[in-house]
C-alpha positions as CSV (number, residue, x, y, z in Angstrom):
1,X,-16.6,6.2,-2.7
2,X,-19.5,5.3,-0.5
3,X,-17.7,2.4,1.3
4,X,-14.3,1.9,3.6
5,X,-11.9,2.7,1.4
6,X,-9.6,0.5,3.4
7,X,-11.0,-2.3,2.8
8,X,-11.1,-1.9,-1.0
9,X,-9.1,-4.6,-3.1
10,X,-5.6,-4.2,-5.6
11,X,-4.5,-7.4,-6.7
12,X,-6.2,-9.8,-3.8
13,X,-4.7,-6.9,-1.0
14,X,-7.0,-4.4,0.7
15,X,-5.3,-1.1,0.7
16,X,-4.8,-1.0,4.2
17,X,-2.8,-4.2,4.0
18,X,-0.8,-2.7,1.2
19,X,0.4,0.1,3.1
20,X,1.2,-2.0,6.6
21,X,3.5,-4.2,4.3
22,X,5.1,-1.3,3.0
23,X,5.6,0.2,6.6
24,X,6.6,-3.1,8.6
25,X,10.5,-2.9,7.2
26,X,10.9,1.0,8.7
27,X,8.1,0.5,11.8
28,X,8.5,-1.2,15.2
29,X,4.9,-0.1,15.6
30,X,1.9,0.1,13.1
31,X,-1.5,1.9,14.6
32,X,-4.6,1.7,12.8
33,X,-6.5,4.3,13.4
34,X,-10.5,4.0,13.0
35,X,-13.9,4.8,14.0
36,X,-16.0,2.3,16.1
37,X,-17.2,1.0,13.2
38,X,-14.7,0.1,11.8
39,X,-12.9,-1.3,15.1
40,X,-13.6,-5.0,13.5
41,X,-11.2,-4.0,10.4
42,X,-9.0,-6.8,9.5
43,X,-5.7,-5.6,9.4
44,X,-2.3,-7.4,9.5
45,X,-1.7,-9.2,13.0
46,X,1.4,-7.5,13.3
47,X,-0.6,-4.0,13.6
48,X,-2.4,-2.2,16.5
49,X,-5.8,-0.8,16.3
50,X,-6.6,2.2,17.8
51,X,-10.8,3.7,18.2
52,X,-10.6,7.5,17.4
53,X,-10.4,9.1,21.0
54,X,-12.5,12.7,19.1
55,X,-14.7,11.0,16.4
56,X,-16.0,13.3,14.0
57,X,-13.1,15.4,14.7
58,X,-11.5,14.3,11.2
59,X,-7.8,13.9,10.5
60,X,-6.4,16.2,13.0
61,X,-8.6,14.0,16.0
62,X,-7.0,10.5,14.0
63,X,-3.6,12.1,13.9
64,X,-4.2,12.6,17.8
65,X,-5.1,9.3,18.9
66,X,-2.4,7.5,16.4
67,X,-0.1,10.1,18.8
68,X,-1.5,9.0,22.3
69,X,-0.7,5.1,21.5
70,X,2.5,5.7,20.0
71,X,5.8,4.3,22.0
72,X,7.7,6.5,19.3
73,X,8.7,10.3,20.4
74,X,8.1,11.2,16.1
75,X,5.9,9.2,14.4
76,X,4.8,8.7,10.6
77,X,1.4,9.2,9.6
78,X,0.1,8.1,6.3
79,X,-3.7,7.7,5.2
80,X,-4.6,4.3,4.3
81,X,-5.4,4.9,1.0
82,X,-2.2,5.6,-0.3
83,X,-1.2,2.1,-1.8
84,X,2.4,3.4,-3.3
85,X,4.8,4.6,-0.5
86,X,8.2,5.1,-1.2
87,X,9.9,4.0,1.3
88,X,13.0,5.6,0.5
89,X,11.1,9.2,0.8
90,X,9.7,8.3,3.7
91,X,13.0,7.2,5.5
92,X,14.4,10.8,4.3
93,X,11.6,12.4,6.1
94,X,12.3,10.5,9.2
95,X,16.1,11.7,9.0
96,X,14.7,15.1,9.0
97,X,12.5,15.0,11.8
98,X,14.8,16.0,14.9
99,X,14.7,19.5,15.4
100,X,11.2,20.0,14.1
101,X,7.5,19.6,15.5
102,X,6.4,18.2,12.2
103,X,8.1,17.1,8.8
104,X,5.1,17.6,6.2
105,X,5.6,17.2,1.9
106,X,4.4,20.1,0.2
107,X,3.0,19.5,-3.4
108,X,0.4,21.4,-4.7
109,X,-0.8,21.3,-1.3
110,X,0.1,20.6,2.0
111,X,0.1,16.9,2.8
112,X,-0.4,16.4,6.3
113,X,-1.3,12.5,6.2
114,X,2.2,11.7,4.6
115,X,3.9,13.4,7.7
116,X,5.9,12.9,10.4
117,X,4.5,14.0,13.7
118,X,6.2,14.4,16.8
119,X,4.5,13.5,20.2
120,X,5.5,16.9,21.7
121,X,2.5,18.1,19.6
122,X,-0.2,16.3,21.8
123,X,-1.3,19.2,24.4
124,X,-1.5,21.8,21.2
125,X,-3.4,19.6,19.4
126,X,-5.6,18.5,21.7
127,X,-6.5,22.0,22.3
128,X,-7.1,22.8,18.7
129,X,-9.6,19.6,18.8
130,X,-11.4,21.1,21.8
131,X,-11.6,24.4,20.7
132,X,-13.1,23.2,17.0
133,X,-10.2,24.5,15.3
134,X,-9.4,21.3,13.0
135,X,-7.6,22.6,10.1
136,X,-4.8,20.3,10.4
137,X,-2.7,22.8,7.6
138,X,-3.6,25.9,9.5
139,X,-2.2,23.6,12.9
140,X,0.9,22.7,10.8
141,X,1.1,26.9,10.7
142,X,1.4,27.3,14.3
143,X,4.5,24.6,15.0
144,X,7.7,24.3,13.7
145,X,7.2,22.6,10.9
146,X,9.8,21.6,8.2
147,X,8.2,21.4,4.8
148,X,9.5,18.9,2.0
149,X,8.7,20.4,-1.5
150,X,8.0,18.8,-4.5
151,X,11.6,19.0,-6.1
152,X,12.6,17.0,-2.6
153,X,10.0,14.4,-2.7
154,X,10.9,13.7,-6.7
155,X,14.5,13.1,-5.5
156,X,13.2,9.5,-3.9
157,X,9.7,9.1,-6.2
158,X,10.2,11.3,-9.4
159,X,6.3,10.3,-10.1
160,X,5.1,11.1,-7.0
161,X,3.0,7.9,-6.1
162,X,3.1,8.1,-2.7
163,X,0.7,10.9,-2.9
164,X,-1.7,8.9,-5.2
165,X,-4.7,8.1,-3.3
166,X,-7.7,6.6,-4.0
167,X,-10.8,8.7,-3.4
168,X,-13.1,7.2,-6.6
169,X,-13.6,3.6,-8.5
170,X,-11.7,5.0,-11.2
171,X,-8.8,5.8,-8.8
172,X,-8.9,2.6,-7.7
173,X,-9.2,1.2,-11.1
174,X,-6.2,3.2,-12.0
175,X,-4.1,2.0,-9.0
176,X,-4.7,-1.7,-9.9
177,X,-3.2,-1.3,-13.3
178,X,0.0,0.6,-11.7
179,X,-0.1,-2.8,-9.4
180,X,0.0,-5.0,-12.6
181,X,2.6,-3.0,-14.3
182,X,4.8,-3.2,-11.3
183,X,4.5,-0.6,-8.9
């Protein structure tokens, strides 16, 4: 989009807010994970903000750092531009997680930042950030990882929303008329 996606508005919220308030009923503790320029972000009180311990290291290094400053031994990640989270899916998820390294929904694709991670992972991941291997679904390959497929998720969110993010002006445009008719 050109800008911080985060910060981008639906219905007077920024996305990021949209997605804390969704989280607050499920998480004692909401990270924010960002670059140093975007340390400043303003994001719900209530939330922590984390700098990116490997910048430049994409979604494997954020996943990392949301991991280090987490008080949780399994811990949900979601990206911040996913303004529709079912709740309900993601609980289910959660209920899943003991036993596993990683609970990850499986559409089309993998979708590795609507997971849930568990902090055993740190030491093999950190090694995968130092060695340049970043592939976060090749990672998810080398762990036991429990995959939710589609026919799962649609139990809990038969549209499959909470995979609806926004990565252009007409996704966003999109999303804020799915705000006004309810969702």
């Amino acid at each position: 989009m050109g800008r911080s996606k985060a910060l981008e508005s639906i219905c007077g919220k920024s996305l990021i807010q949209r997605v804390i308030e969704r989280l607050k009923p499920i998480g004692s503790q909401i990270i924010v994970v960002t670059s140093e320029d975007y340390f400043d972000l303003a994001v719900d009180p209530g939330a922590e903000t984390r700098v990116d311990i490997y910048p430049g290291k994409g979604p494997l290094g954020g996943i990392y750092t949301g991991l280090v400053a987490s008080e949780s031994l399994a811990s949900l990640v979601v990206a911040c531009d996913m303004p529709f989270l079912n709740i309900e899916l993601i609980r289910y998820m959660i209920r899943l997680s003991p036993g596993f390294d990683a609970i990850v929904p499986r559409l089309e694709r993998v979708e590795p930042l609507h997971a849930v991670y568990s902090k055993s992972l740190l030491d093999a991941m950190r090694s995968c950030i130092e060695h340049n291997q970043l592939g976060v679904s090749r990672f998810l390959n080398t762990v036991h990882t429990r995959y939710v497929e589609q026919a799962e998720c649609r139990r809990f969110d038969p549209q499959l929303l909470s995979f609806f993010n926004i990565n252009s002006q007409e996704d966003l445009d999109h999303a804020i008329n799915l705000t006004e008719e309810g969702w």
